[in-house]
C-alpha positions in Angstrom: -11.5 -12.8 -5.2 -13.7 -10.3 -8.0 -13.4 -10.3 -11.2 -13.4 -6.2 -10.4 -10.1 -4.1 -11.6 -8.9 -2.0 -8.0 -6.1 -0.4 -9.0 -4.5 -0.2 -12.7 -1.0 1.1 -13.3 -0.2 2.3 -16.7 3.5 2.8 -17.4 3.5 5.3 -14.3 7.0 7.4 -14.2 7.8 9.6 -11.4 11.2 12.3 -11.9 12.1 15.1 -9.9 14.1 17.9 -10.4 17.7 18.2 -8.9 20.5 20.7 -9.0 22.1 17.7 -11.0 19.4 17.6 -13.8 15.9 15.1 -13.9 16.1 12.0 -11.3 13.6 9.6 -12.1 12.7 7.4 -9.3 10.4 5.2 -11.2 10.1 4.1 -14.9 7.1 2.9 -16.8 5.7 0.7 -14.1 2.6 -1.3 -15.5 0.2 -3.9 -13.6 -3.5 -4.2 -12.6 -4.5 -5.6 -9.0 -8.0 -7.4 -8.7 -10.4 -6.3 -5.8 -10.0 -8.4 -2.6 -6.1 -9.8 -4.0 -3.1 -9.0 -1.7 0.4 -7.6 -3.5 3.8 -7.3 -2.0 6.3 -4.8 -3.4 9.6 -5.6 -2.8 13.1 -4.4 -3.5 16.7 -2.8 -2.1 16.1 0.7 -0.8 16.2 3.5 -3.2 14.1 1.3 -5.7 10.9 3.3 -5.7 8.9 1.3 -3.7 7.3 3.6 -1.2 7.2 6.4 -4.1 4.7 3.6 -6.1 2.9 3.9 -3.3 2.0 6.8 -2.6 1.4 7.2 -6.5 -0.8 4.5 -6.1 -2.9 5.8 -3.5 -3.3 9.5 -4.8 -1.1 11.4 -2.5 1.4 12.7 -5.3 0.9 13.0 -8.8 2.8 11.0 -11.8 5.2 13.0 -14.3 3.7 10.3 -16.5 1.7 7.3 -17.1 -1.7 6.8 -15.0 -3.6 5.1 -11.8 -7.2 4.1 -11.7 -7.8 4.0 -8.7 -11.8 2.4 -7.9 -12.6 3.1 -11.2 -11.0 6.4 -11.2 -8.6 8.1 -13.5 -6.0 10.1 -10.8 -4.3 11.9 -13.5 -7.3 13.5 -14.0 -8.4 15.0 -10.7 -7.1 18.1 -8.5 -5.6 17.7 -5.1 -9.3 17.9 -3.5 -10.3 15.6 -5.6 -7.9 12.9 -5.5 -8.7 13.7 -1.5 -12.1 12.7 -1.9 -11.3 9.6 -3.2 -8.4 8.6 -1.1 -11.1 9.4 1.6 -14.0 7.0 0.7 -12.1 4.3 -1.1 -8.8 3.9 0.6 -6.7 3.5 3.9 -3.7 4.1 4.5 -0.4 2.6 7.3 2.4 4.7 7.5 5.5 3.6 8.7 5.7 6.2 11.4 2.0 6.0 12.3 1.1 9.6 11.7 -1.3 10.1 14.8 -2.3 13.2 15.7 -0.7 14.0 18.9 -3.3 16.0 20.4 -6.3 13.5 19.7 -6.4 10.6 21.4 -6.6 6.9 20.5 -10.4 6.8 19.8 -10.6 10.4 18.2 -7.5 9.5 15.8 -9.3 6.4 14.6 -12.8 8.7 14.1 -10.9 11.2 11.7 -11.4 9.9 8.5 -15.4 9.6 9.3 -15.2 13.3 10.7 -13.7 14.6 7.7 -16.5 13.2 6.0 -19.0 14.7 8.5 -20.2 11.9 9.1 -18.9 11.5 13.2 -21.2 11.1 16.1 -22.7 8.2 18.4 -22.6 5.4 16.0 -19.4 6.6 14.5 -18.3 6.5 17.8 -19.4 2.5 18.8 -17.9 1.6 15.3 -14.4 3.1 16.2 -14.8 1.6 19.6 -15.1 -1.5 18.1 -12.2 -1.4 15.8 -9.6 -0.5 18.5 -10.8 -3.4 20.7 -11.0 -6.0 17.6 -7.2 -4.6 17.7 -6.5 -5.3 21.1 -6.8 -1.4 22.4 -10.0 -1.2 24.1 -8.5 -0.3 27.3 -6.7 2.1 25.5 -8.7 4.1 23.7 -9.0 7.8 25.7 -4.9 7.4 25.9 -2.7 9.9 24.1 -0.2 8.8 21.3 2.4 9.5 23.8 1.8 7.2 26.1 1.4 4.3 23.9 4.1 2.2 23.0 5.0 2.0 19.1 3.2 -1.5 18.7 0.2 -0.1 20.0 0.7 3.4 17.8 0.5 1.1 14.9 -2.8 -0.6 15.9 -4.3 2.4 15.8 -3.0 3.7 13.1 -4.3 -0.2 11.5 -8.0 0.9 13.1 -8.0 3.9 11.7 -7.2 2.6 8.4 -10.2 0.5 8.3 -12.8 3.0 9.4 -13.9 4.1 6.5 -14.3 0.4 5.2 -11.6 1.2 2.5 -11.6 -0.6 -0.5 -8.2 -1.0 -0.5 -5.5 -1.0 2.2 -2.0 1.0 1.7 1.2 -0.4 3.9 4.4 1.0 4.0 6.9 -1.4 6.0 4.0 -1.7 8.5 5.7 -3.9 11.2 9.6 -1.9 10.5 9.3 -0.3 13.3 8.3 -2.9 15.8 9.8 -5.9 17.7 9.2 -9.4 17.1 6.4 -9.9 18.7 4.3 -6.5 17.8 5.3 -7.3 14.1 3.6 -10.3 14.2 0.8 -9.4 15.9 0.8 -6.8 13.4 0.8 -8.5 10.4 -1.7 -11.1 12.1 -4.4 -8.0 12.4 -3.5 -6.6 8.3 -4.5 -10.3 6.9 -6.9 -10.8 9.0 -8.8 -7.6 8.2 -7.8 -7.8 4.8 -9.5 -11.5 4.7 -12.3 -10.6 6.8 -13.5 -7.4 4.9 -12.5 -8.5 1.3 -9.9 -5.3 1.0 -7.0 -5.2 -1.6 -3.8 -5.1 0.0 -0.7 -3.8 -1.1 2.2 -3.4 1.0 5.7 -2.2 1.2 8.4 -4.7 2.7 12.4 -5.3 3.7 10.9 -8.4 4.7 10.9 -11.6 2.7 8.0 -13.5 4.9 6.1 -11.0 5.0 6.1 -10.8 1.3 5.7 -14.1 1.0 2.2 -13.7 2.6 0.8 -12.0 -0.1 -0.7 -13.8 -3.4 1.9 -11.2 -5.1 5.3 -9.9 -5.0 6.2 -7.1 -7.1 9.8 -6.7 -7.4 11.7 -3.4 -8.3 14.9 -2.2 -8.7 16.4 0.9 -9.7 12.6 2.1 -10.0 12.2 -0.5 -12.7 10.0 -4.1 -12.2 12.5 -7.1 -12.4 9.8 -9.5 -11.6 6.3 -9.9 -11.3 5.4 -13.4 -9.6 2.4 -15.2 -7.8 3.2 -16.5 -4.9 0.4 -19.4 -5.0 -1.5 -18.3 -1.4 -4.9 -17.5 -1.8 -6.1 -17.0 -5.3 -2.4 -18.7 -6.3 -4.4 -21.2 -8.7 -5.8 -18.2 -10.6 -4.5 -19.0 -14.2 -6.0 -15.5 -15.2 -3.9 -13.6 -12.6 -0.8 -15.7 -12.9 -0.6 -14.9 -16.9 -1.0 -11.2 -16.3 2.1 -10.8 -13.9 4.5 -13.3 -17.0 3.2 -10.8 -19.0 4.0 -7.8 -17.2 7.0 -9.1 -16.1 8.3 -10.2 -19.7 7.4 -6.8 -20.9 9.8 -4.8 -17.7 12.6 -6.9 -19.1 12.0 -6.2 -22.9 11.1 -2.4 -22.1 14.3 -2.7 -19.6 16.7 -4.5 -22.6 15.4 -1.9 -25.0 16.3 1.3 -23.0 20.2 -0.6 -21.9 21.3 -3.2 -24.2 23.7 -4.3 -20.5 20.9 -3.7 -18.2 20.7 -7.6 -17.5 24.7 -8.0 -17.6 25.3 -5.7 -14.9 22.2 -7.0 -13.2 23.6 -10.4 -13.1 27.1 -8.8 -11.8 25.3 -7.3 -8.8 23.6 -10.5 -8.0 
């Protein structure tokens, strides 16, 4: 794994407006992720995990804090802006796919490059290539409609990776699909991930699949709890296991200092 800084997350806060008064979603969430590492977030629904991660990847803006995302500072930029970068550094798995309907297989997985400009012949080849490393290639002048929701999410995975993103957004990729799609799923994410040196970070109900990551963020209540290396991959990375104590001892102080009964009740609930 580099030494190189992906994504750094500065004491992001996200609140919306509500008949009710301000709802924030997320509090002051703080951690860096090195390029090539894989992160899990985890945590009960409600918690602010998919909000983090569309945060994270540029597709809403902060009511506070900051992202730098590739070297780039999101509070920064416009909407086209953050678009541009979204579109040559990142990829992204929605938990409902997302395909266009009226394209099909092949011609969802060339949209990122054609929003570039940058389609034709070997554009083609290269999407071509992705769908069958993902187990489509019979499939690829078939509509969304007539593919079944494992195979939706493979091309939603293809298209992900055709921009050779530099990092990889998931949210609950395989909660949607059976037992065996979802791990067949999972399967092609590391694998690609491993193969092409991406950062990962995903969104997941699911405890193994957290596990698979070198690190599971943990959130509750749109505050971080914990902050822990699971010891795959880089696990031995002294470096990388210091900065999540840190981070994690500084949720809990921040946490303490806002609610002097924060960790009572958490206890309770527990």
């Amino acid at each position: 794994m580099s030494d190189e800084t992906m994504l750094k997350v500065e004491r992001l806060t996200k609140t919306y407006a509500t008949a009710g008064g301000p709802l924030t979603v997320l509090r002051e969430v703080s951690f860096e992720l090195g390029a090539g590492a894989s992160m899990a977030v985890v945590g009960p629904s409600g918690s602010g995990k998919t909000t983090l991660l569309g945060l994270c990847a540029g597709l809403d803006r902060a009511s506070g804090g900051n992202v730098v995302l590739a070297g780039e500072a999101l509070s920064a930029l416009d909407e086209d802006a953050r678009a541009r970068v979204r579109n040559q550094h990142v990829g992204f798995v929605f938990q409902n796919f997302q395909l266009v309907p009226t394209l099909t297989a092949l011609e969802n997985v060339l949209v990122p490059v054609e929003l570039r400009g940058q389609g034709g012949t070997r554009a083609e080849a290269a999407a071509g290539d992705l769908l069958a490393r993902v187990g489509l290639a019979d499939r690829q002048s078939h509509y969304p409609v007539q593919l079944s929701g494992g195979e939706q999410q493979r091309v939603a995975l293809a298209r992900a990776f055709m921009n050779e993103p530099k990092i990889l957004f998931c949210d609950e990729p395989v909660g949607n699909l059976d037992g065996e799609n979802a791990t067949a799923m999972v399967e092609l994410i590391f694998g690609l991930n491993r193969e092409m040196g991406t950062t990962l970070v995903l969104v997941t109900h699911d405890n193994e699949l957290a596990r698979r990551c070198q690190r599971i963020l943990r959130l509750k209540g749109g505050i971080v709890i914990s902050d822990e290396m699971t010891g795959v991959g880089g696990g031995d990375d002294e470096a990388l296991r210091l900065a999540a104590a840190a981070a994690t001892a500084k949720a809990r102080a921040e946490a303490k200092l806002r609610d002097p009964n924060y960790f009572l009740r958490r206890e309770e609930s527990e």
